[in-house]
VOKOLPA-628702 format. One record per residue: z, y, x of N, C-alpha, C in turn; residue in three letters. Coordinates in steps of 0.1 Angstrom, whole numbers, padded with zeros to 4 digits, always signed. Example, Ala and Ser with C-alpha at 12.3 -4.5 7.8 and 13.67 -1.06 7.14 Angstrom:
<pts>
+0078-0057+0132+0078-0045+0123+0078-0033+0132ALA
+0071-0022+0128+0071-0011+0137+0079+0000+0129SER
</pts>
This chain:
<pts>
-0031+0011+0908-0037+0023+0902-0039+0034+0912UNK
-0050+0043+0911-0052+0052+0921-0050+0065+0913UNK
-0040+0072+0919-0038+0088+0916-0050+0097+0921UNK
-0054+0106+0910-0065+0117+0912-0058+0129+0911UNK
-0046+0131+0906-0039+0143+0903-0020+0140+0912UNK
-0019+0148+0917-0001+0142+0922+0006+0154+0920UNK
+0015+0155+0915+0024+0162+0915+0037+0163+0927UNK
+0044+0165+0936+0054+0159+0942+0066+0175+0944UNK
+0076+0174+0933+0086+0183+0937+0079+0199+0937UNK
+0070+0199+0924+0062+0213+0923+0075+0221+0915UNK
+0074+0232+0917+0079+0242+0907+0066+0257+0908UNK
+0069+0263+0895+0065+0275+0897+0071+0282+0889UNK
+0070+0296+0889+0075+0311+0883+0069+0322+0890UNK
+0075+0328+0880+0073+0346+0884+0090+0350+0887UNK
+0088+0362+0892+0103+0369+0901+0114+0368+0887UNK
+0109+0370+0877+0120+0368+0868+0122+0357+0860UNK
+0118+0342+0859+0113+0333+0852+0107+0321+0859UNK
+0114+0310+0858+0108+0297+0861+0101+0291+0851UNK
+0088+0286+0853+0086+0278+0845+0082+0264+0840UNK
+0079+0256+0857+0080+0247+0859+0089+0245+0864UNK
+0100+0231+0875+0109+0232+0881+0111+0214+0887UNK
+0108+0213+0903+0109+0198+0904+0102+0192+0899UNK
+0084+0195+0894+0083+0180+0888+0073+0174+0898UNK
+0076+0160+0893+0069+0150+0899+0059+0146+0885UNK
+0049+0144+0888+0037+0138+0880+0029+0132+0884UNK
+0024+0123+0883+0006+0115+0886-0003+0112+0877UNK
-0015+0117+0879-0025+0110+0870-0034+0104+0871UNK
-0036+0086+0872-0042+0081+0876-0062+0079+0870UNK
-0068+0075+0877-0078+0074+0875-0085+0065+0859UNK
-0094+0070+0850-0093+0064+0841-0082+0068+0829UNK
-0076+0076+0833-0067+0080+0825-0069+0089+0812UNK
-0065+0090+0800-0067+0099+0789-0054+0107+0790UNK
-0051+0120+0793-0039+0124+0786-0037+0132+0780UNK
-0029+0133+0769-0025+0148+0765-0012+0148+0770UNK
-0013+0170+0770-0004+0176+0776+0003+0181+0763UNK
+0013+0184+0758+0019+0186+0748+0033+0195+0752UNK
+0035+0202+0743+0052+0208+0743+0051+0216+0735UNK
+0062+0223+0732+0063+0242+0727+0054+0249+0732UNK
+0055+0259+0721+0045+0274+0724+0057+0279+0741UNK
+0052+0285+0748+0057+0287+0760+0061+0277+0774UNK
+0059+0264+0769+0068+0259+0777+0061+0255+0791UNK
+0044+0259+0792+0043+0259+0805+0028+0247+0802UNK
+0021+0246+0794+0009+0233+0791+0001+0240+0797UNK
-0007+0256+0796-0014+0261+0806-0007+0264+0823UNK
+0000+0266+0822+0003+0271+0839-0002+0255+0843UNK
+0007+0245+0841+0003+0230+0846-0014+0229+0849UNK
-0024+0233+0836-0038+0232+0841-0041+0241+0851UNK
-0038+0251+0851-0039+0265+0860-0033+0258+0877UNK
-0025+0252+0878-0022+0242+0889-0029+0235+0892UNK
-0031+0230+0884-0041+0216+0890-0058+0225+0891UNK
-0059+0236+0887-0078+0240+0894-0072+0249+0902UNK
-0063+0252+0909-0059+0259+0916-0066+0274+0915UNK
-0058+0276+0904-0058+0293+0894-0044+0299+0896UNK
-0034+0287+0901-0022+0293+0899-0017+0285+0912UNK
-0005+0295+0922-0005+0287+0932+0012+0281+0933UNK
+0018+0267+0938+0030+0266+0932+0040+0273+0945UNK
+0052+0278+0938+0063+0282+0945+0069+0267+0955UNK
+0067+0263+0953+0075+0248+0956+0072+0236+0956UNK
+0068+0228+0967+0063+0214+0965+0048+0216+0966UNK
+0040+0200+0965+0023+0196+0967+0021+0194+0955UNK
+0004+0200+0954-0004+0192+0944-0013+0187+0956UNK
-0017+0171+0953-0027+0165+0955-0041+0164+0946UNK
-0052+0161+0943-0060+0164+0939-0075+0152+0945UNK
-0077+0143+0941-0086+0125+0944-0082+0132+0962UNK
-0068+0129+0962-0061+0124+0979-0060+0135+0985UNK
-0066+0145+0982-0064+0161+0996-0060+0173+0986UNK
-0049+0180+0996-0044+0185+0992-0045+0199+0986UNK
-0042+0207+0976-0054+0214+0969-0055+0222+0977UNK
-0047+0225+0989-0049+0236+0994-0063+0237+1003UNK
-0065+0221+1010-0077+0218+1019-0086+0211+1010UNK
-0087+0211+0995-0093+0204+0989-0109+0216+0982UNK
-0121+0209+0983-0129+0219+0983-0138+0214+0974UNK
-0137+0200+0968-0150+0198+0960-0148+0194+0942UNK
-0149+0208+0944-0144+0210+0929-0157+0208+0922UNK
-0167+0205+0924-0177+0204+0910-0174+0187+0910UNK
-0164+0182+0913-0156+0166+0910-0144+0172+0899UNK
-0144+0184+0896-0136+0188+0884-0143+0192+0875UNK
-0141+0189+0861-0152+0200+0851-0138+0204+0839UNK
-0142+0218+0837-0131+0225+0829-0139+0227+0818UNK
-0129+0227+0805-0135+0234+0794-0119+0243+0788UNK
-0121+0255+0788-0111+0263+0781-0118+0265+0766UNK
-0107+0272+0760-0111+0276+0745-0123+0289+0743UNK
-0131+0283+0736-0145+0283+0738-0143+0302+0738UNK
-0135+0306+0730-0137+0323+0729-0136+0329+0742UNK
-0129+0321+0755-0127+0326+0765-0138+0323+0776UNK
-0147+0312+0771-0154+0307+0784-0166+0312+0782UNK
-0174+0314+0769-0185+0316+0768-0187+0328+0754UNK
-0198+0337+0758-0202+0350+0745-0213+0340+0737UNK
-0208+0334+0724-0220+0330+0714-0224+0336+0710UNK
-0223+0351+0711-0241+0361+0709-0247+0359+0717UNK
-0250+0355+0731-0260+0353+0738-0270+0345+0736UNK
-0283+0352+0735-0293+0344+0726-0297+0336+0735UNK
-0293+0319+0738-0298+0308+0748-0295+0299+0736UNK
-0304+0288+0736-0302+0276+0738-0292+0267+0744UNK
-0292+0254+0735-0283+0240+0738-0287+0240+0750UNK
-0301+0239+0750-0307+0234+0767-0301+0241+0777UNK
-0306+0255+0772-0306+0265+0782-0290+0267+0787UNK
-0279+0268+0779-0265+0268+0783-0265+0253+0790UNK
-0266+0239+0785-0261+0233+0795-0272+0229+0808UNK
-0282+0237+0811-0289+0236+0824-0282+0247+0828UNK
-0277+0255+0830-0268+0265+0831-0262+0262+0849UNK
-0255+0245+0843-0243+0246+0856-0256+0235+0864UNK
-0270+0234+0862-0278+0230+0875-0285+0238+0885UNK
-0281+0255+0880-0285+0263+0893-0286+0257+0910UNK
-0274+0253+0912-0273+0248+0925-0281+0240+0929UNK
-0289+0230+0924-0300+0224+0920-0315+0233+0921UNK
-0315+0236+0909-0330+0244+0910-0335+0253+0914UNK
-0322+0267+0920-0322+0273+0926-0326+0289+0916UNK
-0321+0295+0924-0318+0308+0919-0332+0314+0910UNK
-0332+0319+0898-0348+0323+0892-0357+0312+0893UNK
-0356+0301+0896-0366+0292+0897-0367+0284+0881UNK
-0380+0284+0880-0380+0275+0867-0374+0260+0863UNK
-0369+0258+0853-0369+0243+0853-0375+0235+0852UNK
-0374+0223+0862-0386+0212+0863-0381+0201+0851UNK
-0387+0194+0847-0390+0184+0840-0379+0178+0840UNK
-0379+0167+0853-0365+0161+0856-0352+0169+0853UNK
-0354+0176+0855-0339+0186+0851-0337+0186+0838UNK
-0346+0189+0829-0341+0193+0818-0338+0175+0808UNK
-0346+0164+0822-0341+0151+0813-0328+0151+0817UNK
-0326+0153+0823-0311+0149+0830-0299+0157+0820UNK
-0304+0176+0812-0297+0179+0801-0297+0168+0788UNK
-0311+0166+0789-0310+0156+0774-0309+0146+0776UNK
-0304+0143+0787-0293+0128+0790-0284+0128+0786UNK
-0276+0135+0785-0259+0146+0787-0262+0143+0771UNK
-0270+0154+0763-0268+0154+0753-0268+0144+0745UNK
-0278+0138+0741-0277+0125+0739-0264+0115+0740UNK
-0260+0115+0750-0246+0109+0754-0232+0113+0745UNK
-0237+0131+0742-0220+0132+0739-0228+0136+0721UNK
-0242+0128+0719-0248+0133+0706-0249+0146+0698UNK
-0256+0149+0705-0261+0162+0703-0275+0167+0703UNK
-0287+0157+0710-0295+0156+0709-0303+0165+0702UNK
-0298+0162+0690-0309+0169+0679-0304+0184+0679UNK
-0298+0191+0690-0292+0206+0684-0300+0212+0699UNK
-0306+0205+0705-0310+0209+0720-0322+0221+0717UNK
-0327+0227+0708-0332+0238+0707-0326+0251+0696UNK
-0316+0247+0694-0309+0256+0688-0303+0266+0696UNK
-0301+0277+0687-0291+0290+0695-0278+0284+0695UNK
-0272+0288+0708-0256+0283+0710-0246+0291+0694UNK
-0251+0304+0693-0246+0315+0682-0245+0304+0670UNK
-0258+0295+0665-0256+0292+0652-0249+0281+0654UNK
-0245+0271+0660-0236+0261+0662-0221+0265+0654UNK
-0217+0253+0648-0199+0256+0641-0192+0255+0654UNK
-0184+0256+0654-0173+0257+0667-0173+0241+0675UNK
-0169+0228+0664-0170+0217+0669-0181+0216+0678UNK
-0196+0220+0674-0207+0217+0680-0207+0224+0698UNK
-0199+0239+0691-0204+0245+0704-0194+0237+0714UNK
-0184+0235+0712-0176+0231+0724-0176+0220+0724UNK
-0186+0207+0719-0193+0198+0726-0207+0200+0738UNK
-0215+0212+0727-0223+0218+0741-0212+0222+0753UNK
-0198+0228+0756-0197+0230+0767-0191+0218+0775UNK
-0186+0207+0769-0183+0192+0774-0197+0191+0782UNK
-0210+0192+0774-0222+0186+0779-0221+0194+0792UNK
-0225+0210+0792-0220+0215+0805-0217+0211+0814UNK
-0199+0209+0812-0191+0204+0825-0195+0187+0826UNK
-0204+0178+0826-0205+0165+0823-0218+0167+0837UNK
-0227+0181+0836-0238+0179+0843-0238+0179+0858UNK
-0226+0177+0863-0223+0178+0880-0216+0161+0882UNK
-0218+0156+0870-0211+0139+0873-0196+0142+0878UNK
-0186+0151+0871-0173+0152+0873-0169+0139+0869UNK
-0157+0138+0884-0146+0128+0883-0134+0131+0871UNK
-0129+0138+0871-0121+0147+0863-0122+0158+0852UNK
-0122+0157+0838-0126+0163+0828-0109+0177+0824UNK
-0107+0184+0822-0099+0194+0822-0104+0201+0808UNK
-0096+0203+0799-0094+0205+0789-0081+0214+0783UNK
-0084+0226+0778-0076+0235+0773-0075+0239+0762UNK
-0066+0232+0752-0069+0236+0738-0082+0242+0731UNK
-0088+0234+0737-0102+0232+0730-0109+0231+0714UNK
-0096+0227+0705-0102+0226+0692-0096+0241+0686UNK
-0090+0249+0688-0085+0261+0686-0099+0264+0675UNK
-0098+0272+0663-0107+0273+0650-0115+0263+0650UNK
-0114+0247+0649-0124+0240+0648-0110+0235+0635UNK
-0121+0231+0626-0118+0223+0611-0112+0213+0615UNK
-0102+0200+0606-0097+0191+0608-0102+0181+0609UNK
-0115+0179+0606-0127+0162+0602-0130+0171+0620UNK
-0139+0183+0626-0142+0185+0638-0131+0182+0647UNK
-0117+0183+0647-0110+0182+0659-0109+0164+0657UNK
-0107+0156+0649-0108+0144+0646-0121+0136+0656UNK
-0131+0142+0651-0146+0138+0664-0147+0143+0673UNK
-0139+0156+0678-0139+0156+0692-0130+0151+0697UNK
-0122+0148+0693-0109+0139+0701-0112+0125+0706UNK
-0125+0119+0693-0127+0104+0692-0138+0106+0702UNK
-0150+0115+0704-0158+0119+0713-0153+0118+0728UNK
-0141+0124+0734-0133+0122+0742-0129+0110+0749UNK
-0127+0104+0739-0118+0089+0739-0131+0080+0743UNK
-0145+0081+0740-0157+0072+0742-0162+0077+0760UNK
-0163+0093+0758-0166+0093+0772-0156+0088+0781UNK
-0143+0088+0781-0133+0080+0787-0137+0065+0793UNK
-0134+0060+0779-0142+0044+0782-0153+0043+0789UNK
-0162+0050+0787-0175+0042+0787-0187+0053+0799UNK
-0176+0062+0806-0177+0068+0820-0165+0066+0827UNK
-0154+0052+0824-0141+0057+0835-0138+0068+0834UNK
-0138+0082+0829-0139+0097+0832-0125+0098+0830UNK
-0117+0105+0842-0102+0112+0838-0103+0119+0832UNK
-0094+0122+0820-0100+0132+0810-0083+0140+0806UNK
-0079+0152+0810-0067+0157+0808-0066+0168+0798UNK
-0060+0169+0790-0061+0179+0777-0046+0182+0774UNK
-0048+0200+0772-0038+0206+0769-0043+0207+0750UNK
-0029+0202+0739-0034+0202+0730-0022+0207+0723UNK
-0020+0215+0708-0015+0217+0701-0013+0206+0689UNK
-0026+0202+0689-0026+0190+0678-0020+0179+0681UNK
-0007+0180+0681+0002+0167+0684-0004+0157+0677UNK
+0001+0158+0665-0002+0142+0657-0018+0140+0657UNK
-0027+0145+0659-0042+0142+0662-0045+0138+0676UNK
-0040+0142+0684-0041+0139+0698-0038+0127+0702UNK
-0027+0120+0699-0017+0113+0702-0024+0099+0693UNK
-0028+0099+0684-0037+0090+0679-0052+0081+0692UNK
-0052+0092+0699-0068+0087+0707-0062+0084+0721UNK
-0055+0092+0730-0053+0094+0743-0043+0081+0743UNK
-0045+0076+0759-0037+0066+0767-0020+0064+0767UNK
-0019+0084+0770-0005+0086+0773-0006+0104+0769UNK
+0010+0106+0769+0009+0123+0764+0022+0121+0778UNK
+0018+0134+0784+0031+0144+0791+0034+0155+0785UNK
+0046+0152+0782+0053+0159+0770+0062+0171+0783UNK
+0062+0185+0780+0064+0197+0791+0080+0203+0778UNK
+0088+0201+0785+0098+0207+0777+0109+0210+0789UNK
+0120+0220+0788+0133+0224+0797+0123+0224+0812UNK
+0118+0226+0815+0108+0232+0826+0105+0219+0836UNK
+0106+0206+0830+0098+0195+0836+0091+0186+0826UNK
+0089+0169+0826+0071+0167+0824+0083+0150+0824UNK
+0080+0148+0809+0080+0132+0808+0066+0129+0801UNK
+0068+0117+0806+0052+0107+0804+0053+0095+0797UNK
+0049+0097+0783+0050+0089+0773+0041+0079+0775UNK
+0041+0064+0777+0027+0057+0779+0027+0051+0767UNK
+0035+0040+0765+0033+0033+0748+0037+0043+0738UNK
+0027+0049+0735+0029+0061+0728+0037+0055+0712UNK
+0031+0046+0705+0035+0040+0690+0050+0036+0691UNK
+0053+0029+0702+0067+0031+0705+0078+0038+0709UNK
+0073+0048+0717+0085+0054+0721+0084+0071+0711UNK
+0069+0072+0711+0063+0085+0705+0073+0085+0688UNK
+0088+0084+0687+0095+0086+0673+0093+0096+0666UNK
+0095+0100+0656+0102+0108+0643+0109+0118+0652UNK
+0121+0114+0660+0134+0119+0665+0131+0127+0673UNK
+0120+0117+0683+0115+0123+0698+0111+0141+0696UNK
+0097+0140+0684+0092+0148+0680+0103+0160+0676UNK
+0114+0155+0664+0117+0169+0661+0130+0175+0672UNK
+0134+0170+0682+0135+0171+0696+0127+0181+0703UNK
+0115+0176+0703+0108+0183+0717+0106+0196+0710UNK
+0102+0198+0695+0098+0210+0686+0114+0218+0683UNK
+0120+0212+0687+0135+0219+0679+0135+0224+0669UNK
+0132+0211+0661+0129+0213+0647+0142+0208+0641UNK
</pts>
């Protein structure tokens, strides 16, 4: 198996507060994971490490082989945070228009969109089905929809690595159900490493490969999830 993400002996904190400590982690290529634990125990700092938003006290992150610190090709990363933080849905654009958005580097600054460009959005769409919303306002979209437009987004630079932040945050329970299952097809059927910080334990845990469970300030890695994922484990990690 080939690691795209390495952890080796990371810790991090602030002057009063550890919050990571020692961990070792890898995430291999093709991989689905959720990131899981308690409210505090550190599920965003971990993402915030790996796009190097946060920098670690102690130890390497590696990143597809180089180290993040000499590592520079980040549109091989695509993030999606919780949609209130990443994007204003009063802005009056379009499906299209938001996800040609991240082909500036492409078309170039003020330059119109060419043709081929905007097939290459309704490739995307199409793909994560959406198709039919590609002239709508981002505004009138339900939440599930919009934060499938922003998958489509981060999908348009051919990311190796998909990054995901509590993403279904006010999405209904049938919508976080299809975007999880959504997740799990682009997985398969792009190889795509796809890493997700989620709240929805028992929803999550149904689709993904493996969960790293973040609790006492390090990182176990559940793989046979139906097996080892117990009753016990759970009201353990929740200190319930």
């Amino acid at each position: 198996m080939i690691d795209v993400i390495k952890f080796k002996d990371v810790s991090f904190g602030y002057e009063d507060k550890t919050i990571l400590e020692n961990v070792n982690f890898d995430i291999y290529q093709g991989d689905y994971i959720g990131i899981i634990g308690p409210n505090g125990s550190g599920k965003t700092t971990l993402l915030k490490l790996i796009i190097n938003e946060l920098n670690p006290t102690k130890g390497k992150i590696k990143i597809l082989d180089k180290e993040i610190t000499n590592f520079n090709n980040w549109e091989k990363i695509g993030y999606v945070n919780q949609k209130s933080n990443s994007f204003s849905t009063s802005f009056p654009a379009t499906v299209t228009e938001v996800v040609s958005m991240d082909l500036a580097p492409k078309i170039g600054l003020f330059k119109k969109i060419k043709k081929k460009h905007l097939e290459e959005v309704w490739n995307v769409l199409k793909l994560v089905g959406i198709y039919d919303l590609k002239d709508k306002l981002i505004g009138s979209l339900s939440g599930g929809q919009q934060q499938k437009v922003f998958i489509c987004r981060a999908l348009m630079r051919n990311p190796k690595i998909l990054i995901l932040d509590e993403p279904t945050v006010g999405i209904d329970l049938n919508g976080q159900k299809e975007f999880y299952h959504l997740l799990k097809t682009l997985n398969e059927s792009l190889q795509l490493t796809i890493v997700i910080v989620s709240h929805d334990l028992f929803l999550v845990k149904e689709e993904v490969k493996k969960l790293a469970v973040i609790k006492n300030k390090g990182i176990k890695v559940i793989e046979n999830i139906d097996d080892e994922l117990t009753k016990n484990t759970l009201l353990d990690l929740f200190d319930i």
